[in-house]
MARLO-31435 format. One record per residue (C-alpha): residue in one letter; x, y, z. Coordinates in Angstrom, 1 decimal. Each point is the difference from the previous one (the first is absolute). Layout:
<nodes>
> residu | u | v | w
> A | X | Y | Z;
...
</nodes>
This chain:
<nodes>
> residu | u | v | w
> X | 28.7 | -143.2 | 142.2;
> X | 3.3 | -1.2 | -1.2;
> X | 0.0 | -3.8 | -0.7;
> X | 3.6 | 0.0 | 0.2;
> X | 0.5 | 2.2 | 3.4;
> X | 0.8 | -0.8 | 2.9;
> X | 0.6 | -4.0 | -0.3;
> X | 2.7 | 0.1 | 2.6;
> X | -2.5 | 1.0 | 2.5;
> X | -1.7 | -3.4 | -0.4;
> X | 2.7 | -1.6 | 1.4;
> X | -0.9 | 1.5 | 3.4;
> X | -3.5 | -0.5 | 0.9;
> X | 0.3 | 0.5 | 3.7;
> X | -1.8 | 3.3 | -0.8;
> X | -3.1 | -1.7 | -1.3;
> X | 0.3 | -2.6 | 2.7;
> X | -0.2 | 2.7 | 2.9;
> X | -3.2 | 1.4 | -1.6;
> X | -1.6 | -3.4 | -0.3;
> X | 0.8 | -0.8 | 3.4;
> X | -1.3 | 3.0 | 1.1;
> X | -3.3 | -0.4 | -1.6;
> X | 0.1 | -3.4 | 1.1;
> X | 0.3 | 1.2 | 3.5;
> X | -2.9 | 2.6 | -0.7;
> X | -2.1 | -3.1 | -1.2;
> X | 0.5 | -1.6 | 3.0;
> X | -0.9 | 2.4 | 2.2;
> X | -3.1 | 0.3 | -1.7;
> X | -1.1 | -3.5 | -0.6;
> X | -3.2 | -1.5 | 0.5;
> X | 0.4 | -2.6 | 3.1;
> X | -2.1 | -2.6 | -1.8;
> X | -2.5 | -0.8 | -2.4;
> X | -1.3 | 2.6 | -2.2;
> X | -3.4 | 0.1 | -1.8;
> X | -0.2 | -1.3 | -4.0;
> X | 2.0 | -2.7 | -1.0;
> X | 3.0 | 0.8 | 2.4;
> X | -2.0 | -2.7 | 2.3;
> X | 0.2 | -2.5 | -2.5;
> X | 3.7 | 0.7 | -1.2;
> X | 1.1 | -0.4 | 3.1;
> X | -1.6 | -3.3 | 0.5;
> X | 1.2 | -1.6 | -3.2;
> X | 3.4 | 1.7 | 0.6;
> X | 0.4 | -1.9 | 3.2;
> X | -1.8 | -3.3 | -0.6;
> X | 1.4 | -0.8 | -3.1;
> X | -3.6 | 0.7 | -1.6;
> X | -1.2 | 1.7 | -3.3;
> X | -1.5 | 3.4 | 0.3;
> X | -2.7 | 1.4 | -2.8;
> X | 0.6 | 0.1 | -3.5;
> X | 2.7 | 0.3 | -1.5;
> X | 1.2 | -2.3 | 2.9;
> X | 3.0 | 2.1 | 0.9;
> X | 2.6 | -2.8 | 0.0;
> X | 3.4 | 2.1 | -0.1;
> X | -1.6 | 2.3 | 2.9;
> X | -1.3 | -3.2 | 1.8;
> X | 3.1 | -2.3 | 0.1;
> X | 2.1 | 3.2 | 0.7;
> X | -2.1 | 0.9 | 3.1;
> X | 0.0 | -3.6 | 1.3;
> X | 3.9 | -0.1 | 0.0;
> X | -0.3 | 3.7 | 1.7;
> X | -2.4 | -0.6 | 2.5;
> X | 2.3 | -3.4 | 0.6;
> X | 3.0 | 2.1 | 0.5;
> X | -1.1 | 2.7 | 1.8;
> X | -1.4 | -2.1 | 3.1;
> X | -1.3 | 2.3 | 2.4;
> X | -2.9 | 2.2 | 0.4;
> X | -3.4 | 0.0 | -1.5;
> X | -0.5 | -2.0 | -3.4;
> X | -1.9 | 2.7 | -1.8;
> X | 2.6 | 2.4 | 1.2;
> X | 2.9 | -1.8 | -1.0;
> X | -1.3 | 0.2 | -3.3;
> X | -1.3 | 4.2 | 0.0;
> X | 4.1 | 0.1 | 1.0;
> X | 0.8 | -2.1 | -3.1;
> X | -2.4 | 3.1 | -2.0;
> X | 2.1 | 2.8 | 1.6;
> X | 3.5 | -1.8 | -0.9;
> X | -1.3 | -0.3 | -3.5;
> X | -1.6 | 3.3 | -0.6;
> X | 3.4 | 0.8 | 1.8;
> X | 2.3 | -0.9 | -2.1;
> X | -2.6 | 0.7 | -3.2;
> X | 1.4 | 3.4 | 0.7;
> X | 3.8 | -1.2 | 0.0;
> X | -0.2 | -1.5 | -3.0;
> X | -1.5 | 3.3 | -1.6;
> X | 2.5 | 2.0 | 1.3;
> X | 2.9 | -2.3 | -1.3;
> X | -2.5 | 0.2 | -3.4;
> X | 0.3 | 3.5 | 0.0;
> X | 3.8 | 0.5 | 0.7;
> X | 0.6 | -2.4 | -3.1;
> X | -2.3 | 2.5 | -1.8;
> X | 2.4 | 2.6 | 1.0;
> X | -1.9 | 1.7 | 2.3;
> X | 1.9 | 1.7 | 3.3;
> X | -0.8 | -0.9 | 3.3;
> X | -2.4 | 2.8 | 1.0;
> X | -2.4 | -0.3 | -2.7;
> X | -0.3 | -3.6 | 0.0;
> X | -1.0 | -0.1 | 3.9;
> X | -2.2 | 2.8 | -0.6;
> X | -1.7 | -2.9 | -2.5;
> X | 0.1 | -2.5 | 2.5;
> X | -1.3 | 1.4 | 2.9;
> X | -3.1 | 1.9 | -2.1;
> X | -1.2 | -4.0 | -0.9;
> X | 1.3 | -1.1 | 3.3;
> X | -1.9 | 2.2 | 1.9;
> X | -3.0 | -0.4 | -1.9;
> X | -3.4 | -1.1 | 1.1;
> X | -0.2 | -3.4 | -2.1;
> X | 3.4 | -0.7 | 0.2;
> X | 0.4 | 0.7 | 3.6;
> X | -3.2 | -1.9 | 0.7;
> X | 0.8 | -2.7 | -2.1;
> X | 3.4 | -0.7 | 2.3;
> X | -1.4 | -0.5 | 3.3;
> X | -3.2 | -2.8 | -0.6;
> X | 0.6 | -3.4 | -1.2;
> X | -0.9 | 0.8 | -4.1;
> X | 2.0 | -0.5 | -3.0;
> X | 0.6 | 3.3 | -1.5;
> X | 3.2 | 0.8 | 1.9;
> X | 0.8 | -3.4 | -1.1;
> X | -0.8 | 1.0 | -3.6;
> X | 1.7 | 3.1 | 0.2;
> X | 3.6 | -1.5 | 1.2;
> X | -0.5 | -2.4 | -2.9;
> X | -0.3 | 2.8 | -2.3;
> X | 2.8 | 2.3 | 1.0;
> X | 2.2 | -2.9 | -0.1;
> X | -0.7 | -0.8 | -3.4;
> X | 0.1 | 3.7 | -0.7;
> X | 3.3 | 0.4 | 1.8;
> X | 1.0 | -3.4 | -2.2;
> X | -0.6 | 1.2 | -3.4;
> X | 2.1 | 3.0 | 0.2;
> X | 2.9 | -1.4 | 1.4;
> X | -0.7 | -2.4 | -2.8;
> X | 2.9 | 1.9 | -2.3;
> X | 3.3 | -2.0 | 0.6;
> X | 0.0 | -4.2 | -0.1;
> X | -2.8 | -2.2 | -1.1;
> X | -0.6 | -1.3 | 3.6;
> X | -0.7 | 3.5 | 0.6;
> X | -3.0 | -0.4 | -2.6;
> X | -0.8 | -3.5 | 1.5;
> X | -0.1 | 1.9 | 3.5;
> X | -2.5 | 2.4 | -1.4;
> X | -2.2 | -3.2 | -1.8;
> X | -0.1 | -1.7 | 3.3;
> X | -1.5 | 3.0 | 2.0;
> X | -2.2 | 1.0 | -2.6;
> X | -1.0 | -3.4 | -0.3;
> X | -0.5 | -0.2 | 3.6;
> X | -2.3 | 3.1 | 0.1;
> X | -2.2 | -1.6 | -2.4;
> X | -0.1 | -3.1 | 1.5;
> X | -1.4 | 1.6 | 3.6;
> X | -3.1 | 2.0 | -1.7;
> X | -1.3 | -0.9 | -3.6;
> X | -1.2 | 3.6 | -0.7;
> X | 4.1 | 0.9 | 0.3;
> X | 0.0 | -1.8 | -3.7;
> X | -1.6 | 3.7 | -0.5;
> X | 2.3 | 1.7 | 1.8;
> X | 3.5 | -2.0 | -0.9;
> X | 0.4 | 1.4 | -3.9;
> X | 1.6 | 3.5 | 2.4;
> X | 2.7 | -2.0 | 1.0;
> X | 0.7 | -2.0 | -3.3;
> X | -0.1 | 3.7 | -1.7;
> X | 3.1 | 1.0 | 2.4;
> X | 2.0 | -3.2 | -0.6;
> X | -0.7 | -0.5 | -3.4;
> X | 3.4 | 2.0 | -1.6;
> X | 1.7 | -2.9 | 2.2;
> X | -2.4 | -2.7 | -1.3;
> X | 0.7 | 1.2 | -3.6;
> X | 4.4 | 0.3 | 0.4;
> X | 0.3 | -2.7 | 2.1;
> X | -2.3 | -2.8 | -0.7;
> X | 0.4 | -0.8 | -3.3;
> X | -0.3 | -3.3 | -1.5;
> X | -2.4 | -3.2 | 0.3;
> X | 1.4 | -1.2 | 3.4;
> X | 0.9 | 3.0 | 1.8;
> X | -3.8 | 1.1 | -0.4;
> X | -1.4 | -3.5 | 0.6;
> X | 2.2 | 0.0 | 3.3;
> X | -1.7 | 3.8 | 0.5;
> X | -3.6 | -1.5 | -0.8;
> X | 0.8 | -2.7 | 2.2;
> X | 1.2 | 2.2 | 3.4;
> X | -3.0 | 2.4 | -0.6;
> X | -2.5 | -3.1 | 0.5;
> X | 2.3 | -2.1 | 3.0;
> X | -2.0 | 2.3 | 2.5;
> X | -3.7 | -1.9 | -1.1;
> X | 1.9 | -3.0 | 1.7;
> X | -1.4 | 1.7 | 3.6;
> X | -3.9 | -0.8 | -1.3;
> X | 0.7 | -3.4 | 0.6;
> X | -1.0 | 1.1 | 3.8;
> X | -3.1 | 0.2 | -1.0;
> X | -0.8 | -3.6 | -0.6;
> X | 2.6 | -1.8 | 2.2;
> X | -1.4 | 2.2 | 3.1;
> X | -3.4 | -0.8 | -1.3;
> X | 0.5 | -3.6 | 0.1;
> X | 1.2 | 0.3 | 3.9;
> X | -3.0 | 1.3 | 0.8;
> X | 0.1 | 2.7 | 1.5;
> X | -2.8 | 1.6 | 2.6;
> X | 0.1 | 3.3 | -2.9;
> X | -0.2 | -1.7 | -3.1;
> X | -1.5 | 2.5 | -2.7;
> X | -0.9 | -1.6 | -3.4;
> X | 1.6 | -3.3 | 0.8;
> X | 2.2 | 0.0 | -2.8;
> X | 1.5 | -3.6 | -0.3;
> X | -2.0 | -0.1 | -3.3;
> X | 1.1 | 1.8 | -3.2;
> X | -3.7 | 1.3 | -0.7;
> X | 0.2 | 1.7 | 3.6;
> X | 3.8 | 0.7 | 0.2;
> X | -0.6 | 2.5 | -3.3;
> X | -3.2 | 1.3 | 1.0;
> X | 2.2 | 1.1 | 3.7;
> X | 2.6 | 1.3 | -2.1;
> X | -2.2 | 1.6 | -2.6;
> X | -2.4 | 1.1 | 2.6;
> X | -2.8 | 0.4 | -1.8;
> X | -2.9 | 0.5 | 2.3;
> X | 2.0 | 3.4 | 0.5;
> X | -1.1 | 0.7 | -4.0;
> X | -3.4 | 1.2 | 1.6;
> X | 1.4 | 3.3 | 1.2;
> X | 2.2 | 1.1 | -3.4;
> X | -2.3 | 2.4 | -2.2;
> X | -3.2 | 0.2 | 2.3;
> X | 0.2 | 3.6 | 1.0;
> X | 0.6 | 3.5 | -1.0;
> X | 3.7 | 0.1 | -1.3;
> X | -0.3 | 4.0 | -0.2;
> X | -1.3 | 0.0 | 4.2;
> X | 2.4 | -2.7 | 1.0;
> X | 2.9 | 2.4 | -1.5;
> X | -1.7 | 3.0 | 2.0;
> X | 0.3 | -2.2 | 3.4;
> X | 3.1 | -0.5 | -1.1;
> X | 1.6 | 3.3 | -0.1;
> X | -1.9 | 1.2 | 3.0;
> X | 2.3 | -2.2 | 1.5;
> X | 3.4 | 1.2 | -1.1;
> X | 0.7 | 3.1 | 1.3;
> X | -0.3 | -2.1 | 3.8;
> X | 2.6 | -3.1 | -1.8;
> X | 2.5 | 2.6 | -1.4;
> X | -0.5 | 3.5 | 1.8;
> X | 1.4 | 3.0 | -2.2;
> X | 2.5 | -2.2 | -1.6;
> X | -2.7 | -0.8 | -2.2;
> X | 0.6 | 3.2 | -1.8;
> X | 3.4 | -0.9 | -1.4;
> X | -1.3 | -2.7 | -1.8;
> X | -0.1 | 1.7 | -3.2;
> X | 3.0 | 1.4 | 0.2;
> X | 1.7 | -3.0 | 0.8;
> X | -1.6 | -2.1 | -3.3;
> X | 1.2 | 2.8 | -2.0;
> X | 3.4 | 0.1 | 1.3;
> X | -0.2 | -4.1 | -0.8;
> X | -1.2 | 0.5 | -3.8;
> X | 2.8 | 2.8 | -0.3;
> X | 2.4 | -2.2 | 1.4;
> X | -0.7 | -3.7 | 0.5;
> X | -2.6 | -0.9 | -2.6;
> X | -0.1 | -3.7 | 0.9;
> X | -0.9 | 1.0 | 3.7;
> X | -2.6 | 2.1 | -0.9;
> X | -1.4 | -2.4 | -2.1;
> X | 0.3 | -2.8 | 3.0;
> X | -1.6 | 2.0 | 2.5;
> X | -2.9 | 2.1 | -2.3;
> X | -1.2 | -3.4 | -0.9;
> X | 0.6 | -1.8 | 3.7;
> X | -2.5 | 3.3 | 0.9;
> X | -2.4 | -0.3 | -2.9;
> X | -0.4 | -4.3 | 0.4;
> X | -0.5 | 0.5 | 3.5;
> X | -2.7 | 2.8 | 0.2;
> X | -1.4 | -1.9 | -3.0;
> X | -0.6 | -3.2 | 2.3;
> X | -0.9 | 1.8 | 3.0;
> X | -2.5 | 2.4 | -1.6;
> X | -1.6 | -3.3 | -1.7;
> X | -0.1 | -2.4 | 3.4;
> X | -2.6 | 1.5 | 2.2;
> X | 0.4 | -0.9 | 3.8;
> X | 0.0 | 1.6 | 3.0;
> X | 3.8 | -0.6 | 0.9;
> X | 0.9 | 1.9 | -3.6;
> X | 2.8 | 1.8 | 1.6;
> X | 2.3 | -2.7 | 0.8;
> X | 0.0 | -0.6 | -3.7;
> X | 1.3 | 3.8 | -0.7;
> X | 3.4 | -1.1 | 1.3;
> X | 1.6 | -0.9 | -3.6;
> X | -0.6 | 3.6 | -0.9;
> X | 1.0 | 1.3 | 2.9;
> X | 3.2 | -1.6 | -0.4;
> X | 0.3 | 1.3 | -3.9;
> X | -0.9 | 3.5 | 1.3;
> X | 2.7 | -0.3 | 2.8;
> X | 2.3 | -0.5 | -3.1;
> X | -1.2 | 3.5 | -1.6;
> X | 0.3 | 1.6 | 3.6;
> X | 3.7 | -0.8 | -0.1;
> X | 0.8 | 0.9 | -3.6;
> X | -2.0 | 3.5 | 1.1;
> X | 1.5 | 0.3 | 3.2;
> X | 3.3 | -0.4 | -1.5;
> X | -0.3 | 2.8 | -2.7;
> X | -0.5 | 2.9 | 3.1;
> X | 2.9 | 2.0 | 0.9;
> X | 1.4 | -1.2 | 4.2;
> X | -1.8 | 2.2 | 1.8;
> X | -3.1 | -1.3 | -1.4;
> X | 0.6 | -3.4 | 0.5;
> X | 0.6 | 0.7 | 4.0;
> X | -3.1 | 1.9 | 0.3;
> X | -1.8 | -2.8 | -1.1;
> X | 1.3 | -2.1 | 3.1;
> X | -3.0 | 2.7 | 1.6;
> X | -3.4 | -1.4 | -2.0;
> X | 1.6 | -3.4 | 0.4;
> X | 0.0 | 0.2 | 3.9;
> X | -3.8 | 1.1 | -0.6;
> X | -0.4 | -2.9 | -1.8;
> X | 1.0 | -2.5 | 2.6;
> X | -2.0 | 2.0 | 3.1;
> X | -3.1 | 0.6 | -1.7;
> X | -0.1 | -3.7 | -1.0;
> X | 1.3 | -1.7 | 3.1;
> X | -3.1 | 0.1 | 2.1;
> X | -1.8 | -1.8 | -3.0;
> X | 2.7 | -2.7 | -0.8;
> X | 0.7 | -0.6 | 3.5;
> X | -1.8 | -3.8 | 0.8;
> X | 1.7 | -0.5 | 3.7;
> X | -3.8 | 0.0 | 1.4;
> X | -1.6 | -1.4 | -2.3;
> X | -1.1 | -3.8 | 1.2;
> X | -3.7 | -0.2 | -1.3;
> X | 0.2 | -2.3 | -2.3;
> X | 1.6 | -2.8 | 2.7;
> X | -2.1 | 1.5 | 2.8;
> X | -3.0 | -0.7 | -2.1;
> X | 0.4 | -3.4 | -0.5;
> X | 1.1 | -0.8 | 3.2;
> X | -3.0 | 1.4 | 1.5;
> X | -2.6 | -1.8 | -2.5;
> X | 2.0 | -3.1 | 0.1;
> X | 0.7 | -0.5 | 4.0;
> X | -4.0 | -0.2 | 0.9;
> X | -1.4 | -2.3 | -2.4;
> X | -0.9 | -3.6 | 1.2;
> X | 2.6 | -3.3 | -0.6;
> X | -0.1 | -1.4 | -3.3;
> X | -2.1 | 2.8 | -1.9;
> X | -0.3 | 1.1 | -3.3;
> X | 0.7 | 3.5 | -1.0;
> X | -1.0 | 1.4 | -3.1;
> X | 1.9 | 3.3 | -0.9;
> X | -1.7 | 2.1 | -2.8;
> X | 3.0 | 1.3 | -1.5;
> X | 3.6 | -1.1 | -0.7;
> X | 2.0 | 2.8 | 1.6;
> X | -1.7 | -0.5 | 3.7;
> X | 0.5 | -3.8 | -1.2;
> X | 3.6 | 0.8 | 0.1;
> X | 0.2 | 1.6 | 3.3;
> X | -1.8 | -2.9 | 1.4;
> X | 2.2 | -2.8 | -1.3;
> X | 3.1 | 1.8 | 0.5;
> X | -1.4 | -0.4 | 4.2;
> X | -0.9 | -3.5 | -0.9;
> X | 2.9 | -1.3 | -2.0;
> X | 2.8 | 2.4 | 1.1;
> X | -0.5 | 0.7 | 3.9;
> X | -1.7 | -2.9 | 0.9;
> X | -3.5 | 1.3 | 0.7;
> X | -3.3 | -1.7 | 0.3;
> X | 1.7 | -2.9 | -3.0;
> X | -3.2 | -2.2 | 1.1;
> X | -2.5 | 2.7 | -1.8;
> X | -0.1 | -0.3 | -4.0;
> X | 0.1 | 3.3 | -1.4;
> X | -1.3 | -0.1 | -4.0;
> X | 0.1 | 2.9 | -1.9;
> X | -3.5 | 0.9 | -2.4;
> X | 1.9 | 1.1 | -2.4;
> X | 1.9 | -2.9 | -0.5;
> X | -3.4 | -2.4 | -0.5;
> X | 2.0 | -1.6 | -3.0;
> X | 1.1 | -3.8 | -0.1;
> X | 3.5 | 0.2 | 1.3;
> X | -1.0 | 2.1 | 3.3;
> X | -2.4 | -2.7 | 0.4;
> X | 1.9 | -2.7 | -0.4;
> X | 2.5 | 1.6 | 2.6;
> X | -2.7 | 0.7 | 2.6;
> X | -0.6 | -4.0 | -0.1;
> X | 3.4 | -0.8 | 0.8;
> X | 0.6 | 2.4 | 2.4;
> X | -3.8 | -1.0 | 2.1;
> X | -0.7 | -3.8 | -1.4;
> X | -2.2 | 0.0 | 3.1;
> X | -2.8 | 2.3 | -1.7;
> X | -2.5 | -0.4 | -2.8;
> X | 2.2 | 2.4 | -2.9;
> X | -2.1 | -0.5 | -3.6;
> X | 2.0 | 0.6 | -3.3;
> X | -2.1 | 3.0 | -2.0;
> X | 0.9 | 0.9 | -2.9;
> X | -3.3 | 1.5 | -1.6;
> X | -0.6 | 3.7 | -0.6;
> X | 0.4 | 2.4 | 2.9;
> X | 1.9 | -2.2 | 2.0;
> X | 0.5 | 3.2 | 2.5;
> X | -3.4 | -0.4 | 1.0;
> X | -1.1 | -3.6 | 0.1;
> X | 3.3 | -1.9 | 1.0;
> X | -0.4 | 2.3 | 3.4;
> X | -3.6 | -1.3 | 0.0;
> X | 0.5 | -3.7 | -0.7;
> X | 2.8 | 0.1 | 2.3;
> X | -1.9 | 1.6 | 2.4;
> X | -3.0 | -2.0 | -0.5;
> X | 1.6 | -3.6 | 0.0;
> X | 2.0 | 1.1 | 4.0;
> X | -2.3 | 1.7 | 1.5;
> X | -1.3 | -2.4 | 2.3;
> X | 3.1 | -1.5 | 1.1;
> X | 2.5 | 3.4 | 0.0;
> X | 0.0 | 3.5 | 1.4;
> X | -0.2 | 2.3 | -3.0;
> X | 1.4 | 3.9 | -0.5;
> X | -0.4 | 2.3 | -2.2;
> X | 2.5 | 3.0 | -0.5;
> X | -1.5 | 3.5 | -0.2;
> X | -0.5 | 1.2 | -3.7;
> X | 2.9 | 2.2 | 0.5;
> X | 1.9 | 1.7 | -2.7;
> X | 2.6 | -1.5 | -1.7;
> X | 3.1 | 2.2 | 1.3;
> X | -0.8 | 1.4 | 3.7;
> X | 2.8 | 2.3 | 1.5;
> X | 0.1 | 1.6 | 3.5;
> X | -2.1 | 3.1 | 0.8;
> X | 2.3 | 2.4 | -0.6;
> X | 1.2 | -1.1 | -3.5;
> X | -1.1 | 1.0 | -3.1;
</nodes>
């Protein structure tokens, strides 16, 4: 790939804008209706009610779906915000063709590139639920896209700061991830910023975007029905940001199995593309050093992190490599002689029909279904105690989102620490709610709290169901 080639041809995008709204459409047609199992529950919930999901709080993706969900007026809340996941991982794609054109790439091999990721399982997925990955992902081609048109002005190089910046800001593990782009701008960095001031006013637009965690603690201190953490202290607002309690699953399994799982999964994210790979990184050390070494290390940190953080939704965190092998699927794809490149256009189509019956979500209402049907029979003013935090979510997002059954208290076990208590009081003053704070407060805060009500409020239970449950025919 020529660095140099084809820089007119960024001047007219509407190329890359037709294949993003194309996808866009494809997303659509495919999108789940509602609520989806996980955290997509809760997402959508804090992303509507001004609230604070888990850790790391999610501030840029919360106040942004707020103002969406605001705008876009009409229809299902959770499905307002699975469409603001398709325009993202939408225009994710856009960005990454414009990326490659500036790379010097020609049209045919660079859709090739981005329909493979498009069309892929996580991606694809990832674009129709209420999650933060096609969130991520836009973040990250847009700070990819940044840093190589980072070549001509310094506002060029401040552009790129900001949306790296930015990318960082949404998900702390992107401070892993971010050195890829900062290896592609760098040649600007190092001509254009030189001086004191210059990189002072460079240090100081790479941290502006940190200004969006202040969500955390002013819509913390409105109170909001979905208040995780309750960060309007600094102890709390740094353990949200750090999020630590998520420490427990780094380094507790097999890194040598997890990789295994791992590239199981590939062939179903990538198809046959997959195979180019190595011809595309070689094309890249032959030719564009500095991108090889941005996207062999983007690959390496992020197999390096997933293979070391063992839970059961590890693919999601496989889209950072996917995106670096997209990169080497281009360089490859661009080496093959024409008639090559066209047959390609053949596995691709494979591609996107073996995996649309998977990725498809337009049936798929479970997770609201569910808690509809345990909340609607339960008697006024009860307590419900969920066992885990993900049919927690799905429960809440009925309660504080559609309006369902808001007279039943809904606590989550696996939130038994001080600040879930504490909420649970203001939201039900009218019941007995003790402050535990001794050793496994899973256990006895449930008990206490069952113990010290029973008399005087109907009492529930949730099933001791898994933490992620999916419809029957998902995998």
């Amino acid at each position: 790939m020529d660095p140099e080639a084809n820089i007119a041809g960024d001047r007219k995008p509407r190329l890359d804008i037709a294949i993003g709204l194309a996808f866009f459409v494809l997303y659509a047609f495919t999108l789940c209706p509602t609520i989806y199992s996980g955290d997509a529950a809760e997402l959508a919930t804090a992303g509507s009610t001004f609230g604070i999901a888990h850790p790391p709080g999610y501030a840029l993706y919360s106040l942004v779906a707020n103002i969406w969900c605001r705008l876009l007026f009409f229809g299902d809340v959770a499905w307002r915000l699975n469409l603001m996941s398709a325009a993202s991982a939408a225009s994710a794609l856009v960005f990454m063709m414009a990326f490659f054109r500036r790379a010097g790439l020609s049209p045919l091999p660079a859709f090739i590139a981005v329909a493979g990721l498009g069309f892929g399982l996580p991606f694809w997925s990832q674009a129709l639920i209420s999650e933060v990955y096609a969130f991520d992902l836009l973040l990250a081609a847009l700070a990819l896209w940044a840093a190589a048109f980072a070549r001509d002005e310094p506002r060029h190089i401040y552009r790129a700061l900001f949306f790296i910046g930015l990318w960082c800001v949404h998900r702390n593990v992107n401070l892993l991830y971010a050195p890829t782009a900062f290896i592609i701008v760098y040649p600007a960095l190092k001509k254009q910023l030189r001086g004191v001031k210059p990189l002072l006013k460079g240090l100081a637009v790479l941290l502006l975007p940190t200004l969006f965690w202040l969500y955390l603690p002013i819509a913390s201190s409105a109170d909001p029905m979905l208040d995780t953490g309750d960060p309007e202290t600094w102890s709390r607002f740094v353990d949200l940001l750090a999020a630590r309690i998520y420490r427990f699953y780094l380094f507790r399994g097999d890194f040598s199995e997890q990789l295994i799982l791992i590239a199981k999964d590939i062939p179903r994210e990538i198809g046959l593309l997959l195979l180019l790979t190595p011809l595309g990184f070689f094309a890249l050390w032959r030719g564009q050093r500095p991108l090889f070494w941005a996207f062999a290390y983007l690959l390496a940190a992020n197999l390096f992190f997933a293979g070391n953080y063992h839970v059961p939704d590890y693919a999601v965190f496989v889209l950072p490599g996917l995106l670096a092998l997209t990169v080497g699927i281009a360089a490859g794809v661009n080496r093959l002689p024409r008639f090559a490149q066209v047959a390609l256009l053949f596995p691709l189509f494979a591609l996107a029909v073996f995996n649309f019956g998977e990725a498809r979500r337009t049936d798929q209402t479970l997770a609201r279904d569910f808690a509809h049907d345990l909340l609607s029979p339960l008697a006024p003013q009860a307590l419900l105690m969920s066992h885990v935090d993900t049919v927690s979510f799905s429960l809440w997002y009925a309660q504080y989102v559609e309006g369902e059954r808001s007279d039943v208290l809904t606590v989550s076990k696996g939130r038994a620490v001080d600040w879930h208590q504490a909420q649970a009081r203001r939201l039900r003053p009218d019941l007995k709610i003790p402050l535990y704070d001794g050793k496994n407060a899973a256990s006895h805060w449930p008990a206490l709290l069952a113990a010290r009500n029973a008399s005087s409020t109907p009492i529930y239970l949730t099933a001791n169901l898994r933490g992620y449950f999916f419809p029957p025919d998902a995998t």
